[in-house]
PDB file as gemmi writes it, atoms N, CA and C in Angstrom:
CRYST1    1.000    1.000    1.000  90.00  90.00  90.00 P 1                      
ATOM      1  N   UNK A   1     -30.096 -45.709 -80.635  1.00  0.00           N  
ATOM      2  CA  UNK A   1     -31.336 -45.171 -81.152  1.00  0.00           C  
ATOM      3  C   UNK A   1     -31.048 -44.370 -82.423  1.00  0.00           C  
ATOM      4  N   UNK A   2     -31.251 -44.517 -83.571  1.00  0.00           N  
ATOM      5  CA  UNK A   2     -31.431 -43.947 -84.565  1.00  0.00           C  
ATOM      6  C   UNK A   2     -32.567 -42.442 -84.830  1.00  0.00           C  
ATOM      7  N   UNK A   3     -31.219 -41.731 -85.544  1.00  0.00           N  
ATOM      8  CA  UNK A   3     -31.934 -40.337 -85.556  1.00  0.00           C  
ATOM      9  C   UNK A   3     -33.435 -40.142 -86.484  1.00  0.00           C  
ATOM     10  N   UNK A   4     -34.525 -39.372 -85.613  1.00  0.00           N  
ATOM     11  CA  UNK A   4     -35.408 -39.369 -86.517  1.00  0.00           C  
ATOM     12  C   UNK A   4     -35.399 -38.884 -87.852  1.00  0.00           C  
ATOM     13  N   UNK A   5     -36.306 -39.896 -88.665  1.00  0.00           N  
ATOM     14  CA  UNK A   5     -36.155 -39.416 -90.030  1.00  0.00           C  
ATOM     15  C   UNK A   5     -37.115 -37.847 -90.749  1.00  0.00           C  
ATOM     16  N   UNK A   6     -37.567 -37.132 -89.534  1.00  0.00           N  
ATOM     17  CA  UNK A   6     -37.758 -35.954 -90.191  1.00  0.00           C  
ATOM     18  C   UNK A   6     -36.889 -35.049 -89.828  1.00  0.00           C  
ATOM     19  N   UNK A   7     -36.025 -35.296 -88.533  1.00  0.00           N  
ATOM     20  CA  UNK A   7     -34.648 -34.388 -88.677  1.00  0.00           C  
ATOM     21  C   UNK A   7     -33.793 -34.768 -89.481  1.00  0.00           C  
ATOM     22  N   UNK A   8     -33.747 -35.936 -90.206  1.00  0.00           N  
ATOM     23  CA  UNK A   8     -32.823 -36.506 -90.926  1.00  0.00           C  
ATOM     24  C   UNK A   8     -33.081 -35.565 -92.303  1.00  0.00           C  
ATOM     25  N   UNK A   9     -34.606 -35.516 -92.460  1.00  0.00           N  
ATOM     26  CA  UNK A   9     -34.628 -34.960 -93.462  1.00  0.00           C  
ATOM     27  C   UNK A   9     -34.068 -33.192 -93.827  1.00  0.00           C  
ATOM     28  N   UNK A  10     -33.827 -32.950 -93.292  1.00  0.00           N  
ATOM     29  CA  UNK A  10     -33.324 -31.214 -93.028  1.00  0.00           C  
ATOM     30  C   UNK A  10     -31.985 -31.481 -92.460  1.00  0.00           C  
ATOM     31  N   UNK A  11     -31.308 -31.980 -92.122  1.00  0.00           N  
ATOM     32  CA  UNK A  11     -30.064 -31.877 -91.758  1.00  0.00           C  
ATOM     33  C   UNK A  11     -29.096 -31.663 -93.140  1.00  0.00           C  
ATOM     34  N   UNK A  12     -28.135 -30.850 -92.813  1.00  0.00           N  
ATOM     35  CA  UNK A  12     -27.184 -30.236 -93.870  1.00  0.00           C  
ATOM     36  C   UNK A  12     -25.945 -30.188 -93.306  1.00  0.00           C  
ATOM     37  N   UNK A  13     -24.630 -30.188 -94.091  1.00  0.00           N  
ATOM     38  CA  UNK A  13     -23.846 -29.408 -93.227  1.00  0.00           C  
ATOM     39  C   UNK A  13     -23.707 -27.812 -92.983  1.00  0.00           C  
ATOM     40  N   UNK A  14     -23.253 -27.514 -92.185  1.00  0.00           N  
ATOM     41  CA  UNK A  14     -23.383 -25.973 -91.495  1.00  0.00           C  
ATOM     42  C   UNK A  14     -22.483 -25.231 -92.483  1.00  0.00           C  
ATOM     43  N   UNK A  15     -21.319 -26.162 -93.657  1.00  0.00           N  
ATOM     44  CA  UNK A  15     -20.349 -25.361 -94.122  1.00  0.00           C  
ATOM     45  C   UNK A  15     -20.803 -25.218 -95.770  1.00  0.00           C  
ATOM     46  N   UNK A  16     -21.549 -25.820 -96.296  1.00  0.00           N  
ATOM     47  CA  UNK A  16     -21.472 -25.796 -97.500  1.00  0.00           C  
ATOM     48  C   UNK A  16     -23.080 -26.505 -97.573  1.00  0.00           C  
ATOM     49  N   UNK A  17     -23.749 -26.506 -96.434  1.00  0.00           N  
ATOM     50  CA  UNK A  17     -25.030 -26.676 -96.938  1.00  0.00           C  
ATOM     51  C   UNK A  17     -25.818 -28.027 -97.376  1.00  0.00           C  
ATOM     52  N   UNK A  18     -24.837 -28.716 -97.997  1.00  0.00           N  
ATOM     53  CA  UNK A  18     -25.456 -29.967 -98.578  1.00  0.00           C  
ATOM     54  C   UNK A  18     -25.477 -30.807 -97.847  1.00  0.00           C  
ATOM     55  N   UNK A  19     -26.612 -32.080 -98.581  1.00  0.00           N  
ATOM     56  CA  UNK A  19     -26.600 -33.242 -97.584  1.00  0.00           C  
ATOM     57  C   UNK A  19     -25.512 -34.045 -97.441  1.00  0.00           C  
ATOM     58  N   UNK A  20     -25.887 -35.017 -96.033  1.00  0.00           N  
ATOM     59  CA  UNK A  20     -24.834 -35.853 -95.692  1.00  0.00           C  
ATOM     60  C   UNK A  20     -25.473 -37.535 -95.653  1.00  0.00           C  
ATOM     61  N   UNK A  21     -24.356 -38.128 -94.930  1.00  0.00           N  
ATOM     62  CA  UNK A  21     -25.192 -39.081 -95.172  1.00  0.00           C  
ATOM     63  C   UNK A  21     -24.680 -39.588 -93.332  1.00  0.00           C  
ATOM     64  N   UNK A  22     -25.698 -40.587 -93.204  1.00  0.00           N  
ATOM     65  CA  UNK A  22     -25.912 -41.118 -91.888  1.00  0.00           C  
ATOM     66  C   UNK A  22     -25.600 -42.429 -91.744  1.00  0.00           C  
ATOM     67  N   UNK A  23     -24.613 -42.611 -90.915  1.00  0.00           N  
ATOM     68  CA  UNK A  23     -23.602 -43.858 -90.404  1.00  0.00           C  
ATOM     69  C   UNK A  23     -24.700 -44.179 -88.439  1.00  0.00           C  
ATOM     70  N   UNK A  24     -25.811 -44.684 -89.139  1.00  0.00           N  
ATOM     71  CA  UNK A  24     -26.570 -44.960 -87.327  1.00  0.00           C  
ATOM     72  C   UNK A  24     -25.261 -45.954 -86.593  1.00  0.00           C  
ATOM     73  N   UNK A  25     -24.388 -46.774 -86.865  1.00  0.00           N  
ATOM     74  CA  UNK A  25     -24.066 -47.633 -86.429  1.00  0.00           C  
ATOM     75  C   UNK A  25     -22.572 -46.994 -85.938  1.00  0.00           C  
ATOM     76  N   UNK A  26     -22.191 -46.295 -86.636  1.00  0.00           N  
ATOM     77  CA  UNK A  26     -21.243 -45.546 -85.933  1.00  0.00           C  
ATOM     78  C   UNK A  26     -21.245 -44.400 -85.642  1.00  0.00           C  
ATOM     79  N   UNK A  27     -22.460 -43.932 -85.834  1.00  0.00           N  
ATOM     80  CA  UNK A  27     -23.225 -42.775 -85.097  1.00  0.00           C  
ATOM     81  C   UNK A  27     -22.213 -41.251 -85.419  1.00  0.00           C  
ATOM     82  N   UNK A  28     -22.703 -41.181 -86.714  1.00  0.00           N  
ATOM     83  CA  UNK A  28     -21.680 -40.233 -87.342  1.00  0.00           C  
ATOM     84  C   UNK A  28     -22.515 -39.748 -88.394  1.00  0.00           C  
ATOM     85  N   UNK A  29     -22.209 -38.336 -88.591  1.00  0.00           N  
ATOM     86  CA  UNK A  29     -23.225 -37.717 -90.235  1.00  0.00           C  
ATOM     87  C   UNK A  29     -21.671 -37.524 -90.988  1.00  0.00           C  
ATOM     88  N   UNK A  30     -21.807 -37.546 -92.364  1.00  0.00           N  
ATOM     89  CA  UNK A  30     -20.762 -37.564 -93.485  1.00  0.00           C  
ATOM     90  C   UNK A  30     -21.018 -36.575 -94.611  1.00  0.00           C  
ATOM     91  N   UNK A  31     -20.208 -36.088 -94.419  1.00  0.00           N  
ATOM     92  CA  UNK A  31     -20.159 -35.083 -95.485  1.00  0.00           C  
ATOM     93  C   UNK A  31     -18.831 -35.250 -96.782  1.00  0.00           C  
ATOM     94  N   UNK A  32     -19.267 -36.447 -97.760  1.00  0.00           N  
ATOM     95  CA  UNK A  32     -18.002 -36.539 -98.867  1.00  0.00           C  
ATOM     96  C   UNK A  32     -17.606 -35.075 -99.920  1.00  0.00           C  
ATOM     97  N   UNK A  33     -18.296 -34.274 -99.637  1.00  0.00           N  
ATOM     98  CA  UNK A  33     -17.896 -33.427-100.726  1.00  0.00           C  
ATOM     99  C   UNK A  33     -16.244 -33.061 -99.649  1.00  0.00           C  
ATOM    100  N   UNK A  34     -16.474 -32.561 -98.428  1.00  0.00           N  
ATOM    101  CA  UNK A  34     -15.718 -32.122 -97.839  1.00  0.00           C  
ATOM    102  C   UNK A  34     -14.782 -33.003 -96.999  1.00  0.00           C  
ATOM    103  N   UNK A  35     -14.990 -34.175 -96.536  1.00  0.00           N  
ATOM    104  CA  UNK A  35     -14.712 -35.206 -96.286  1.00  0.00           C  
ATOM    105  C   UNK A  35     -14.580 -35.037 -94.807  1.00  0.00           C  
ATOM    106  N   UNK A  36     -15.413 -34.568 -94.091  1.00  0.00           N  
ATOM    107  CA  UNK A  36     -15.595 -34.101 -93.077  1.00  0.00           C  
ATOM    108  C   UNK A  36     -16.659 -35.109 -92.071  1.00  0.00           C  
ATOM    109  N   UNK A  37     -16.269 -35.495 -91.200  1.00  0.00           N  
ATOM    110  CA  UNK A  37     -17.412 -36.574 -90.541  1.00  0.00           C  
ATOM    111  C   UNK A  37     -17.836 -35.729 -88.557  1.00  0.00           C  
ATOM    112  N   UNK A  38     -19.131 -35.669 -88.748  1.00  0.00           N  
ATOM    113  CA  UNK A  38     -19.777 -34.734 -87.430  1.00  0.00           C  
ATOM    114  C   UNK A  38     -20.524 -35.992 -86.803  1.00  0.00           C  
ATOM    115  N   UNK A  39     -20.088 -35.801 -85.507  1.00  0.00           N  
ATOM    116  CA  UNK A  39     -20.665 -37.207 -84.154  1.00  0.00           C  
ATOM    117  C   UNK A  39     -21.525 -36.806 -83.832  1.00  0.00           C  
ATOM    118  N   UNK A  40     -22.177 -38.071 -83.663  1.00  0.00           N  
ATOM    119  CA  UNK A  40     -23.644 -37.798 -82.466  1.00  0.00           C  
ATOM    120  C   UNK A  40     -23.385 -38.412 -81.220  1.00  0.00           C  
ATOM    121  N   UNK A  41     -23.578 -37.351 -80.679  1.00  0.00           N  
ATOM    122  CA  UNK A  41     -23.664 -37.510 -79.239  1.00  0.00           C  
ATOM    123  C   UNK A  41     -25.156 -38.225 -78.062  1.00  0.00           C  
ATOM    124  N   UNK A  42     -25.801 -38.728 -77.727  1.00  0.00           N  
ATOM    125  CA  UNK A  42     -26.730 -39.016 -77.176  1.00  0.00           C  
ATOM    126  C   UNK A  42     -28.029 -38.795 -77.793  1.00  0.00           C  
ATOM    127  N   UNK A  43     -27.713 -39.483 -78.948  1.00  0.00           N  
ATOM    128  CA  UNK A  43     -28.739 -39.075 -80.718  1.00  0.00           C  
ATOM    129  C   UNK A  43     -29.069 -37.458 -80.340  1.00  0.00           C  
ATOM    130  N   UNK A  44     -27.516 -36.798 -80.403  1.00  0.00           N  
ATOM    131  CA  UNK A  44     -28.110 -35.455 -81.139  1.00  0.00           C  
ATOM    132  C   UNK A  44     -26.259 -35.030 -82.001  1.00  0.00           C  
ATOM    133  N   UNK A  45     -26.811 -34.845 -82.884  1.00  0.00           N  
ATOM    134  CA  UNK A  45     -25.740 -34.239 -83.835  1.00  0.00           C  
ATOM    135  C   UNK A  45     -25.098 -33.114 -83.517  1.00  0.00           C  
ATOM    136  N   UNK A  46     -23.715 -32.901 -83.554  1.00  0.00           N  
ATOM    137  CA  UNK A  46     -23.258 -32.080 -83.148  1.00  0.00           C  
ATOM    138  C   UNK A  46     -22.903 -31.735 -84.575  1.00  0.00           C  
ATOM    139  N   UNK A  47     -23.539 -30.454 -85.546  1.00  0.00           N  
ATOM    140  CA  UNK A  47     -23.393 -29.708 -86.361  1.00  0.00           C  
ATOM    141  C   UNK A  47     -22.360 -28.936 -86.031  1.00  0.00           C  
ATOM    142  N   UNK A  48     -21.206 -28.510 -85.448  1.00  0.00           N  
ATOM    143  CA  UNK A  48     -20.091 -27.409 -85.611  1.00  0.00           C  
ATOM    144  C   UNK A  48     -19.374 -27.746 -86.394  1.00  0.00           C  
ATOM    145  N   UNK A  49     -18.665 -26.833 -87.309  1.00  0.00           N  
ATOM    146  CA  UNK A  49     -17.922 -26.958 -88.133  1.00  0.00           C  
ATOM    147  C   UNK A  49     -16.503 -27.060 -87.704  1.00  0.00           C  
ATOM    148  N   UNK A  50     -16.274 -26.597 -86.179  1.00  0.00           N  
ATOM    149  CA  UNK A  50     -15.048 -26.665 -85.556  1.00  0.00           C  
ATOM    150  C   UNK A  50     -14.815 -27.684 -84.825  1.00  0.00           C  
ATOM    151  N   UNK A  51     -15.868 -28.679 -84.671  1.00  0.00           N  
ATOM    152  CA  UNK A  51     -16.166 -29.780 -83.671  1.00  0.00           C  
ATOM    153  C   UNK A  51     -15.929 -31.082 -84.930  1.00  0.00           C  
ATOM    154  N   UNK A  52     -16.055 -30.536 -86.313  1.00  0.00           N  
ATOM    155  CA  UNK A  52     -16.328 -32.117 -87.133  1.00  0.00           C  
ATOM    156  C   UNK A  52     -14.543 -32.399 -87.286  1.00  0.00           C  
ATOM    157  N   UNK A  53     -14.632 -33.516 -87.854  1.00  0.00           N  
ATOM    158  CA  UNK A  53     -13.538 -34.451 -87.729  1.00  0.00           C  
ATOM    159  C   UNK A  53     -12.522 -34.400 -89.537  1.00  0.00           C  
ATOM    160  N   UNK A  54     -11.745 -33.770 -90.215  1.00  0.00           N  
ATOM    161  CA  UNK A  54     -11.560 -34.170 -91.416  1.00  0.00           C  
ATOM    162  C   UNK A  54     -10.874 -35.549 -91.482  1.00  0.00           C  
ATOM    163  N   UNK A  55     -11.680 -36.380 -92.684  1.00  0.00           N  
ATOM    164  CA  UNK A  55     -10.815 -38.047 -92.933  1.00  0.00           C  
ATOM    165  C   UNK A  55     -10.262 -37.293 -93.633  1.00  0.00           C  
ATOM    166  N   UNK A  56      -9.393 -38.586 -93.919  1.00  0.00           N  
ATOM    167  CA  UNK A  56      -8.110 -38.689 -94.697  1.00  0.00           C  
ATOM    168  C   UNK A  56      -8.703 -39.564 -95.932  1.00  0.00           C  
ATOM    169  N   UNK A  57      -7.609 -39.784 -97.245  1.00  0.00           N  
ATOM    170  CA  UNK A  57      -8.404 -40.476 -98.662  1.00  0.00           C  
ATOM    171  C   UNK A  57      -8.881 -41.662 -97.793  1.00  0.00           C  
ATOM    172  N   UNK A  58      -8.379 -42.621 -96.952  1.00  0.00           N  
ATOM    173  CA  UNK A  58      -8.548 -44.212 -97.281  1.00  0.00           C  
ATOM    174  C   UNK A  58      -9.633 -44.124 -96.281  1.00  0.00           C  
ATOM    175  N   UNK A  59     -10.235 -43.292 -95.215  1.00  0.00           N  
ATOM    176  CA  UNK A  59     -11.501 -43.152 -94.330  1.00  0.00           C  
ATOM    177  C   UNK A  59     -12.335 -43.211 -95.294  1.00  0.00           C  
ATOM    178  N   UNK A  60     -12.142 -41.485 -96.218  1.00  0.00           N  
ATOM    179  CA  UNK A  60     -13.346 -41.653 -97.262  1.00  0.00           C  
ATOM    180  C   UNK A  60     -13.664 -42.494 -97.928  1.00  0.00           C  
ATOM    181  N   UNK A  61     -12.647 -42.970 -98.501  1.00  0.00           N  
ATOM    182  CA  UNK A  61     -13.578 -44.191 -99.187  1.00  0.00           C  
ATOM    183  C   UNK A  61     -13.799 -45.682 -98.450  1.00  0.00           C  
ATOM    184  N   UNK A  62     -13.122 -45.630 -97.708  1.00  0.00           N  
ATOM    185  CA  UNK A  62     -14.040 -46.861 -96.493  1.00  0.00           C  
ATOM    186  C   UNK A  62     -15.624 -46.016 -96.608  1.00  0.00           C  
ATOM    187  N   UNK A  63     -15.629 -45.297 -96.130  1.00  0.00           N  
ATOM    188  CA  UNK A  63     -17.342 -44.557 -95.680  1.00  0.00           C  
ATOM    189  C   UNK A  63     -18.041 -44.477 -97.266  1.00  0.00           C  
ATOM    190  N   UNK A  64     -17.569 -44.000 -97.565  1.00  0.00           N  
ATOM    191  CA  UNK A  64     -17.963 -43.999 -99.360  1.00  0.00           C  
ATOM    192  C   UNK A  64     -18.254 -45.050 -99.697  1.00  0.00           C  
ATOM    193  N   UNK A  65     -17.636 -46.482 -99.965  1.00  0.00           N  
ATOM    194  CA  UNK A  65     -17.806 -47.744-100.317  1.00  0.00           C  
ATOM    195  C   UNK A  65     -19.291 -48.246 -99.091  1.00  0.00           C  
ATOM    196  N   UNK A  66     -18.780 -47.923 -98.141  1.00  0.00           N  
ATOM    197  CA  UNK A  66     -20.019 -48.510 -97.054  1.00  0.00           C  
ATOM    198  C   UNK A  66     -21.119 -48.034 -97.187  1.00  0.00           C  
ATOM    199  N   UNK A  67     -21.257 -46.778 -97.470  1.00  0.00           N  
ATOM    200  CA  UNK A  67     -22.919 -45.814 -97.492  1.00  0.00           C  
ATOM    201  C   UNK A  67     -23.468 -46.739 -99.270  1.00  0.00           C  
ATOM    202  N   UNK A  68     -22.519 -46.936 -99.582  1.00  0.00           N  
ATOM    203  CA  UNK A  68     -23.213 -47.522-101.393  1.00  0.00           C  
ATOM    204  C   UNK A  68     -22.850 -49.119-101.043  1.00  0.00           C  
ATOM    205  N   UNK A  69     -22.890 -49.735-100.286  1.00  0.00           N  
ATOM    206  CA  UNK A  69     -22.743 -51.404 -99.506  1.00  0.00           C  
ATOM    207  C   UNK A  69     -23.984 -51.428 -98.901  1.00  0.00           C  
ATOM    208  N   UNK A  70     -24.347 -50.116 -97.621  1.00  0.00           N  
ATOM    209  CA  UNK A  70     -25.482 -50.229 -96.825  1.00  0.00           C  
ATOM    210  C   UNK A  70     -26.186 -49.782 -97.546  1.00  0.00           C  
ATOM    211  N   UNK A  71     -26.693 -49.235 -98.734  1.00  0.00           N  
ATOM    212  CA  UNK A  71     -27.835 -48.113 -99.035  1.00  0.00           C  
ATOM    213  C   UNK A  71     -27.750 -46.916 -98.320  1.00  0.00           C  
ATOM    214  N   UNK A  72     -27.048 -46.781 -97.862  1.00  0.00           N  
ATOM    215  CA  UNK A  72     -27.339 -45.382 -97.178  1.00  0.00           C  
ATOM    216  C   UNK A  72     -27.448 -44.487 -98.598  1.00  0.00           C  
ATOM    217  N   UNK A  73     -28.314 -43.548 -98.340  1.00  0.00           N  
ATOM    218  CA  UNK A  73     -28.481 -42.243 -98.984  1.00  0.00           C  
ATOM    219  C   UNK A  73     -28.392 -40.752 -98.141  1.00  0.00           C  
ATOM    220  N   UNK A  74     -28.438 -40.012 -99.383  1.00  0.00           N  
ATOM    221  CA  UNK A  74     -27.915 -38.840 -98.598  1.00  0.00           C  
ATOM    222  C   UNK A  74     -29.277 -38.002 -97.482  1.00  0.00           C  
ATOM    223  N   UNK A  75     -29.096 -37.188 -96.626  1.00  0.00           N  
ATOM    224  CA  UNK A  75     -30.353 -37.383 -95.865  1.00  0.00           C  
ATOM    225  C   UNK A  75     -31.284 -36.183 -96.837  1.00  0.00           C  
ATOM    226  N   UNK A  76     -31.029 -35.492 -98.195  1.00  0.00           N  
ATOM    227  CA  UNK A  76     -31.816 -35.086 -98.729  1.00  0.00           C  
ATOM    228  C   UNK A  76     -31.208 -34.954-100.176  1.00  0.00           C  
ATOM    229  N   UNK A  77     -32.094 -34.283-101.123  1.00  0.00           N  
ATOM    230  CA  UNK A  77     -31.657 -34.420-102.569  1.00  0.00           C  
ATOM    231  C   UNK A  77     -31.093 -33.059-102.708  1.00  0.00           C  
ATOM    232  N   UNK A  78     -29.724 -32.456-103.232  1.00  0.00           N  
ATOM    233  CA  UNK A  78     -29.472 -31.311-103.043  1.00  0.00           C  
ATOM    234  C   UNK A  78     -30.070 -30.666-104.378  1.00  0.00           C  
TER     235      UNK A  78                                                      
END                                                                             
């Protein structure tokens, strides 16, 4: 189930604020400034900053290349 798009719209990260972008299929929010990736759990996002995951270069730009492959955009305009 894909997260609704008016929580989508307000979602940030908890560390630096800005938007992320949304992986529904691997059920993950992305944060490239920081390169930091936060899971969803039973479509609910787990926002902790101690709970998110840091990639490494060749994750990011797998996810990087894919969000600009899928269209994904970021879930707001910072």
């Amino acid at each position: 189930m894909a997260l609704d798009s008016q929580l989508l719209d307000i979602l940030a990260c908890p560390e630096d604020k800005g938007p992320l972008l949304y992986f529904e299929d691997e059920a993950c929010l992305y944060n490239p400034r920081l390169k930091r990736r936060y899971r969803i759990e039973d479509d609910i996002p787990v926002m902790l900053v101690d709970e998110a995951t840091e990639v490494d270069d060749a994750e990011h730009e797998r996810l990087v290349a894919k969000a600009e492959a899928d269209g994904v955009t970021p879930t707001f305009e910072a």
